[in-house]
Backbone bond lengths (Angstrom), bond angles and torsions (degrees), N, CA, C in turn:
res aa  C-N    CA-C-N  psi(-1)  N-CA   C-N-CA  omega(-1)  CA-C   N-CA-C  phi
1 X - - - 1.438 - - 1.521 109.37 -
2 X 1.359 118.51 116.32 1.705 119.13 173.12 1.949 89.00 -101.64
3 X 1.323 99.97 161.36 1.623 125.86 -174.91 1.117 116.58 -174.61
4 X 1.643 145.48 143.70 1.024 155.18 -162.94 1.308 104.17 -61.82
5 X 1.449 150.72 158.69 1.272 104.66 134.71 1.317 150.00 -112.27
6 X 1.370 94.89 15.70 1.325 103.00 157.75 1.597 122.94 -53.85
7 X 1.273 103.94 -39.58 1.587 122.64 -173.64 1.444 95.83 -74.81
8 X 1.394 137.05 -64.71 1.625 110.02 151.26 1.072 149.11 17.75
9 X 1.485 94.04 -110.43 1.839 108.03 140.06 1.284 120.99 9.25
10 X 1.158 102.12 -100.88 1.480 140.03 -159.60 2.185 96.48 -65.35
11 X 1.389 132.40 -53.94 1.026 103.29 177.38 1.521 104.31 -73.95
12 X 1.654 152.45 -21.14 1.048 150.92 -175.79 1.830 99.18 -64.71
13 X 1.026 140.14 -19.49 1.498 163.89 -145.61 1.732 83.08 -120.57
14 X 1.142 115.06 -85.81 1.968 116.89 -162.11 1.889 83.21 -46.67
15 X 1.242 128.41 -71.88 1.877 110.04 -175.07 1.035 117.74 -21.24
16 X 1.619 102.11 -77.44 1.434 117.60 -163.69 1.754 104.64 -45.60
17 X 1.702 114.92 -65.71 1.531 100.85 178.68 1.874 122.67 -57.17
18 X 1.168 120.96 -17.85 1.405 126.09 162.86 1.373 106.37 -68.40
19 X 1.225 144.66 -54.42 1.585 114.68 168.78 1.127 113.96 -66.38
20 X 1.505 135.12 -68.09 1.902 105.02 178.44 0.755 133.01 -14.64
21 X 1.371 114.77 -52.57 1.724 122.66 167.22 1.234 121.28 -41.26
22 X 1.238 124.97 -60.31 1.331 141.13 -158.83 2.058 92.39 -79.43
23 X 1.403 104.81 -49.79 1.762 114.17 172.94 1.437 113.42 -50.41
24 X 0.914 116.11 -27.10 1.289 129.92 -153.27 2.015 93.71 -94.01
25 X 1.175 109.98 -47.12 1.569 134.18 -161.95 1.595 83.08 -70.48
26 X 1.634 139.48 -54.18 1.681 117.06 -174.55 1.364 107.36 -79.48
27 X 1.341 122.50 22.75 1.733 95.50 174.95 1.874 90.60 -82.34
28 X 0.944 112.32 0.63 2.142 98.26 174.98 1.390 98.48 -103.84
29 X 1.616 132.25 28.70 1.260 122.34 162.61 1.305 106.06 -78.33
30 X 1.383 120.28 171.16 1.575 127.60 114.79 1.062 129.15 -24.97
31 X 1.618 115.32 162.72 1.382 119.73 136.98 1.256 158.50 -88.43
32 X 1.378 95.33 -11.37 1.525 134.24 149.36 1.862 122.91 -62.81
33 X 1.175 106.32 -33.49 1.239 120.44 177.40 1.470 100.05 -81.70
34 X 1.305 118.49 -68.35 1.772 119.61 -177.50 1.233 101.01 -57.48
35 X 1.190 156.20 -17.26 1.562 153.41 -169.86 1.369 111.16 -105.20
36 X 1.693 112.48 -12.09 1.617 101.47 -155.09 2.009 84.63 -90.31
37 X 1.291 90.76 148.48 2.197 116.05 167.55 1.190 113.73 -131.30
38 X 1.422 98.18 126.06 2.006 116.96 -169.03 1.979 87.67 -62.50
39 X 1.165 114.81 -23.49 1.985 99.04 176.11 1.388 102.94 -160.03
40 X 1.171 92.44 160.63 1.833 104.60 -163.36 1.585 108.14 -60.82
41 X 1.555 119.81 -14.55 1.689 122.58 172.47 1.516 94.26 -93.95
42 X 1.362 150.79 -9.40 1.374 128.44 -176.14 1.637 102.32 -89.43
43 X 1.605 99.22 163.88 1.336 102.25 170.76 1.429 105.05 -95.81
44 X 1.742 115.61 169.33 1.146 116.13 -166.62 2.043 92.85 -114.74
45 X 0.935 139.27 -175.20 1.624 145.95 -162.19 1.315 93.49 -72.02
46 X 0.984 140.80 -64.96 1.680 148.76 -173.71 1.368 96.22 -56.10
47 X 1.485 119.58 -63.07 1.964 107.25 -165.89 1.818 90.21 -79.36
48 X 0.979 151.14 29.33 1.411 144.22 118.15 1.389 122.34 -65.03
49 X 1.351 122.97 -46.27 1.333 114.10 -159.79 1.887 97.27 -97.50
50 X 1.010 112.57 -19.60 1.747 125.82 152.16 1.364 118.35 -32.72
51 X 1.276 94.47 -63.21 1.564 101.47 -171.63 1.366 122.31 -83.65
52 X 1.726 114.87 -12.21 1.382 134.51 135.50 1.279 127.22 -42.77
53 X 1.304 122.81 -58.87 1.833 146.38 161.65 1.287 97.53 -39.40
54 X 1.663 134.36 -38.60 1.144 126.36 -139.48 1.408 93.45 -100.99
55 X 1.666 123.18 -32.66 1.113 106.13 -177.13 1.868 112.32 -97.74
56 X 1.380 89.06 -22.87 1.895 81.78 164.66 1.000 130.72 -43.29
57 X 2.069 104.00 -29.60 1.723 94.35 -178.15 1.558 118.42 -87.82
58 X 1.318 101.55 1.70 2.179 111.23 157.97 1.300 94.12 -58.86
59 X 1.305 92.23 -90.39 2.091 122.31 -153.91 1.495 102.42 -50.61
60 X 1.160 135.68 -63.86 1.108 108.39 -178.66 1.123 150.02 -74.49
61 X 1.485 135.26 -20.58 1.458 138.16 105.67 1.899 116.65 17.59
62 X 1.500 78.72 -70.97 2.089 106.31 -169.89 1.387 96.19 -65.78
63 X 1.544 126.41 -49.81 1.746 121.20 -175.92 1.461 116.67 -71.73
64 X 1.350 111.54 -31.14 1.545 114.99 162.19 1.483 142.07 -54.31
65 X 1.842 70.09 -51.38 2.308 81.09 172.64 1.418 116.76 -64.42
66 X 1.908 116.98 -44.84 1.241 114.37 177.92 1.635 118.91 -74.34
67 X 1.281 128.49 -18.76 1.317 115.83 142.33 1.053 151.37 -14.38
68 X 1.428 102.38 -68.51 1.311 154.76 174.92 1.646 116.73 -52.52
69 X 1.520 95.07 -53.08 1.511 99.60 173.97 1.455 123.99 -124.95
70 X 1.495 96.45 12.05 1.322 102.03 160.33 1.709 129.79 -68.48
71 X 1.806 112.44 130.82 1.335 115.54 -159.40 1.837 105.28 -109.76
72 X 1.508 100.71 13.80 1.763 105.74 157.70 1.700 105.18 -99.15
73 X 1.159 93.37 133.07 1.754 114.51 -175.70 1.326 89.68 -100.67
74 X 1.577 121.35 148.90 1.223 132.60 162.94 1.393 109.55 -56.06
75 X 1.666 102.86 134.05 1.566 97.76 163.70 1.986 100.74 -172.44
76 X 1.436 104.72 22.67 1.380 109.73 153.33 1.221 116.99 -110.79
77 X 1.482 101.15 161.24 1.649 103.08 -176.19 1.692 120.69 -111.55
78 X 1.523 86.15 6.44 1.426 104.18 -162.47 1.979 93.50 -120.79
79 X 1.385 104.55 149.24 1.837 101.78 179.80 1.919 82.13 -111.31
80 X 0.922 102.81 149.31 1.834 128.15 148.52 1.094 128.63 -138.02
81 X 1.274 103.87 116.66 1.618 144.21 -164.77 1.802 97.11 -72.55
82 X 1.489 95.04 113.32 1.551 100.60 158.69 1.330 125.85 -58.66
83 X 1.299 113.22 145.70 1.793 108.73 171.84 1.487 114.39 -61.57
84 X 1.433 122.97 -36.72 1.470 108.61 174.51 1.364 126.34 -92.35
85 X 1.931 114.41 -1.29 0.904 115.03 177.42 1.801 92.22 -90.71
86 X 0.975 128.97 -47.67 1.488 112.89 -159.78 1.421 113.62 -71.11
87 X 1.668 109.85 -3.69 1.567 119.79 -173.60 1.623 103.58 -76.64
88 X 1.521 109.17 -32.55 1.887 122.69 -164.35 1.801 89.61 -106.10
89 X 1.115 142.49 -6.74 1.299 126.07 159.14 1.586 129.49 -84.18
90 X 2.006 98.29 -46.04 1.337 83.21 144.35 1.367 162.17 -97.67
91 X 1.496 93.76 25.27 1.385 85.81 174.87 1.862 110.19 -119.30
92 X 1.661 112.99 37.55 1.012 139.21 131.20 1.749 114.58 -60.74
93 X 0.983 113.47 -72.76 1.413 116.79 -173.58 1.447 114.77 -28.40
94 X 1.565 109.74 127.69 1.761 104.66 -177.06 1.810 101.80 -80.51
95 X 1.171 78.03 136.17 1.547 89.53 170.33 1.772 128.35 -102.53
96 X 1.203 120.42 166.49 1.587 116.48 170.33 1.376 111.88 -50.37
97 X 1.372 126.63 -45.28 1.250 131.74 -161.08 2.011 104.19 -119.28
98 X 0.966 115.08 58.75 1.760 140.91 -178.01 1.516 95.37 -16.08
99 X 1.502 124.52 92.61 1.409 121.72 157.53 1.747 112.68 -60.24
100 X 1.081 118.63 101.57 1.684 124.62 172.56 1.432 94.11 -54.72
101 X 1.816 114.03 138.70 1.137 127.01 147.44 1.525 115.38 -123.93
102 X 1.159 101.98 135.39 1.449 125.74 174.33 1.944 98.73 -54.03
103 X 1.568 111.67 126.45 1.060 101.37 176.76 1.645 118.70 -112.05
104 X 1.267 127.10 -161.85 1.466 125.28 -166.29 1.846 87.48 -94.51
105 X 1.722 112.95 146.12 1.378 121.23 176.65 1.338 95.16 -77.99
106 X 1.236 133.57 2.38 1.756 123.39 171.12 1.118 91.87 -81.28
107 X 1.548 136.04 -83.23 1.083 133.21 -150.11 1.505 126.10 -74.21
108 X 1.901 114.69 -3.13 1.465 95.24 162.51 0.911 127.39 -93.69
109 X 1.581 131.17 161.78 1.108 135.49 -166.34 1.160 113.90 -120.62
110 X 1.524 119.49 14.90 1.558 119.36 176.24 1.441 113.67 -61.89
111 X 1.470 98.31 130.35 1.599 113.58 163.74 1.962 89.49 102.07
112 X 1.007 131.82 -17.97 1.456 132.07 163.71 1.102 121.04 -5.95
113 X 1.058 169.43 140.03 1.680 153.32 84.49 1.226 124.50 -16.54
114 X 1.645 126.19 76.02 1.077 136.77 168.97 1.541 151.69 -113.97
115 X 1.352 134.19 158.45 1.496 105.21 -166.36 1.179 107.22 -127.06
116 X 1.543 114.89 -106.19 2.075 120.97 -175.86 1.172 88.98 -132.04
117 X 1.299 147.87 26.24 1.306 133.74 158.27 1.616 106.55 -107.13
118 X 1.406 111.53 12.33 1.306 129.44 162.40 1.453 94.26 -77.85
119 X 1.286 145.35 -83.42 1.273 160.09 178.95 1.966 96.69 -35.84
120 X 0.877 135.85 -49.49 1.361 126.17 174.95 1.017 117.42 -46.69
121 X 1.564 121.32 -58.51 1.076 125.41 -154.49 1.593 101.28 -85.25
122 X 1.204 116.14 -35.11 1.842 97.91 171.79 1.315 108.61 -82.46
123 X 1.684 135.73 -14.93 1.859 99.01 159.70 1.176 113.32 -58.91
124 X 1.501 118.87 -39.31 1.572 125.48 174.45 1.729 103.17 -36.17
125 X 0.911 136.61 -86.70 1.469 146.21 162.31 1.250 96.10 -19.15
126 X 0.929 157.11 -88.88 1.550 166.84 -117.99 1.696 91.82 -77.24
127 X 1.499 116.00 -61.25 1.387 132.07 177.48 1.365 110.08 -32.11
128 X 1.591 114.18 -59.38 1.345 151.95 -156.18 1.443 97.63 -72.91
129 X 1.331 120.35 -60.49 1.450 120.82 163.31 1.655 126.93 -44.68
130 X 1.381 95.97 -38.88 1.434 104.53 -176.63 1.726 110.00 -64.02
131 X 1.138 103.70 -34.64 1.953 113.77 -175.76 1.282 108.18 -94.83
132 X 1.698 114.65 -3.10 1.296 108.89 161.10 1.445 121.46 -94.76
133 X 1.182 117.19 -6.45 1.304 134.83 -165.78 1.714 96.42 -95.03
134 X 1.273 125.30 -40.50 1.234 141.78 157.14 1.708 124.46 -48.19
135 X 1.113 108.17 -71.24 1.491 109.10 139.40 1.474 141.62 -13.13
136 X 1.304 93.52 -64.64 1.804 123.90 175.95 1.673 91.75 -40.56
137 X 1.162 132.52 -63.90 1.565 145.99 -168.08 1.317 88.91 -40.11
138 X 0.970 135.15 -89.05 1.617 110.71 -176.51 1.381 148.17 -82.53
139 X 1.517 87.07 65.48 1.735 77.26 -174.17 2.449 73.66 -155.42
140 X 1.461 95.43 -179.13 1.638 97.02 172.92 1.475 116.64 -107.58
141 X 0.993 103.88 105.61 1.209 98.33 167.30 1.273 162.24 -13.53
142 X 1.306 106.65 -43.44 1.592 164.75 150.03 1.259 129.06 -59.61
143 X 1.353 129.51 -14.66 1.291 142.81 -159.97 1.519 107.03 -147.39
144 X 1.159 112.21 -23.98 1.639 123.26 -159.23 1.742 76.63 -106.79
145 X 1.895 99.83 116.04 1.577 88.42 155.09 1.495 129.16 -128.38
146 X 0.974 116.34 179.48 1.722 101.63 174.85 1.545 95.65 -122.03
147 X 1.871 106.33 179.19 0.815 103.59 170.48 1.467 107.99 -101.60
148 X 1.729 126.69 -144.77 1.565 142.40 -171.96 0.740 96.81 -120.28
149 X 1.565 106.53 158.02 2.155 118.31 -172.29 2.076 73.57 -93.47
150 X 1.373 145.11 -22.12 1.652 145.98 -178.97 1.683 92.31 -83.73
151 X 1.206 139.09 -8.83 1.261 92.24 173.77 1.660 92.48 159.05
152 X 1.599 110.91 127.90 1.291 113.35 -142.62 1.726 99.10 -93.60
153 X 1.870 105.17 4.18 1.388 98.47 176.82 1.565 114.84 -99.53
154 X 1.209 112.29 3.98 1.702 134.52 157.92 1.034 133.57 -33.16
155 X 1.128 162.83 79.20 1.486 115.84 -143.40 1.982 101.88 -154.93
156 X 1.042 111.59 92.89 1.589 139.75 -159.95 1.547 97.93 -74.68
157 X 1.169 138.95 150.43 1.464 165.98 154.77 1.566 95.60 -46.94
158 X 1.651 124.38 146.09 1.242 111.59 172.48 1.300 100.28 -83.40
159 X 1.219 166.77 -36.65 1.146 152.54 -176.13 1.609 109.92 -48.47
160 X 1.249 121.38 -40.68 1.512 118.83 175.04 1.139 121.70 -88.26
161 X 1.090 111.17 3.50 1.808 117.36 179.66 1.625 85.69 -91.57
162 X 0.964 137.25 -62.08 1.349 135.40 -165.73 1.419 122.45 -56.69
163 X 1.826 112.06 -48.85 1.126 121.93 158.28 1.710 106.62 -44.36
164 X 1.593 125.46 -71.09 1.099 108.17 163.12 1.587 147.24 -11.26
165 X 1.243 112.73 -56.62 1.425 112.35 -140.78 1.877 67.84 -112.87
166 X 1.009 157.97 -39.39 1.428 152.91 176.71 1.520 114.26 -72.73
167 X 1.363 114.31 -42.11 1.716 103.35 159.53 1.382 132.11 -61.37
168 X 2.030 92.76 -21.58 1.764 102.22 177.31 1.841 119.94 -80.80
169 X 1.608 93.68 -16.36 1.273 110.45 178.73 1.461 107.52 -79.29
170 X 1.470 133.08 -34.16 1.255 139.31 -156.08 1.619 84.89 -91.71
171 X 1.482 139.83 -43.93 1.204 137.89 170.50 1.076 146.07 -16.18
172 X 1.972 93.23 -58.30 1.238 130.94 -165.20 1.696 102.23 -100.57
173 X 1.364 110.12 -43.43 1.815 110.85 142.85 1.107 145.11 -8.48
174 X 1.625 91.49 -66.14 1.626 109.94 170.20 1.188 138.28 -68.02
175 X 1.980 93.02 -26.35 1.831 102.88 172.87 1.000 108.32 -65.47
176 X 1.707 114.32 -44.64 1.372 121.63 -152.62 1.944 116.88 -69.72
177 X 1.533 104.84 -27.43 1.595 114.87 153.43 0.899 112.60 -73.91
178 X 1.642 142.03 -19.18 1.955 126.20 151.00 1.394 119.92 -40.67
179 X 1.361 85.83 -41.68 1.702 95.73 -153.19 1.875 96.64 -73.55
180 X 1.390 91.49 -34.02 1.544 90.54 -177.14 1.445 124.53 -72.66
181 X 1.338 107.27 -35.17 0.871 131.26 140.01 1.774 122.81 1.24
182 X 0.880 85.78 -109.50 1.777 124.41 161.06 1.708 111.03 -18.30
183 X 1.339 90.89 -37.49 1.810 114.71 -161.08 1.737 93.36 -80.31
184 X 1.288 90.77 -67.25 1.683 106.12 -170.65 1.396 109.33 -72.79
């Protein structure tokens, strides 16, 4: 996949501010409402945005530091998409027909005890993304890598880590308006 990257950017930016929005919209739930699951294996809005929280506190940490000390300066205008990064971004992307993935027993949070400081802490994240995405502008995309929350000899392009971890967010998004969905 080649893409501008400004054009990047900027739709990775339209996500990220479309869930705040939408994050932002259950702090006037319940807790009964954010907790309730159509079956005892689904997650309910909170153990979605949990298991979001859970990996923000890898990746963003991980997208910051290599930023940070990354010694390629922006100076393409064009992004190119790794083969293994564009293989794990898209198949983040929700689709019409929802491929289920089996997830890691660290990161679910079904059956949790949780409340709205679930919802804080990923606009918090969401924010955090947004000034990393800002950031991102100077540095290459392409050259700058991170590693995997699977395995620290991994090691993805920042442009696909972001696509990543923001298509996985828009994912987990989408359930979480099913569920609400469903409710209302």
């Amino acid at each position: 996949m080649k893409i501008p990257v400004d054009q990047l950017l900027n739709e990775l930016k339209t996500i990220t501010i479309n869930n705040i929005v939408f994050t932002d919209s259950l702090l006037n739930q319940n807790n009964e409402t954010l907790n309730f699951r159509t079956s005892e294996n689904s997650w309910s809005i909170l153990e979605c945005l949990e298991h979001l929280n859970f990996y923000g506190r890898f990746y963003l940490p991980e997208i910051e530091s290599r930023i940070e000390k990354s010694r390629f300066k922006s100076n393409k205008n064009e992004f190119r998409s790794g083969f293994l990064g564009n293989y794990f971004a898209n198949m983040m992307l929700p689709k019409k027909k929802l491929n289920k993935m089996k997830t890691l027993k660290v990161s679910n949070p079904i059956h949790k005890k949780l409340d709205n400081s679930v919802i804080s802490e990923f606009i918090n994240q969401q924010n955090k993304i947004l000034g990393l995405l800002e950031k991102a502008k100077t540095v290459d995309l392409e050259n700058t890598k991170t590693s995997i929350s699977i395995s620290k000899f991994i090691r993805l392009k920042l442009g696909d880590t972001f696509r990543f971890v923001i298509y996985h967010n828009l994912r987990h998004i989408k359930q979480a308006e099913r569920a609400l969905n469903q409710i209302i």
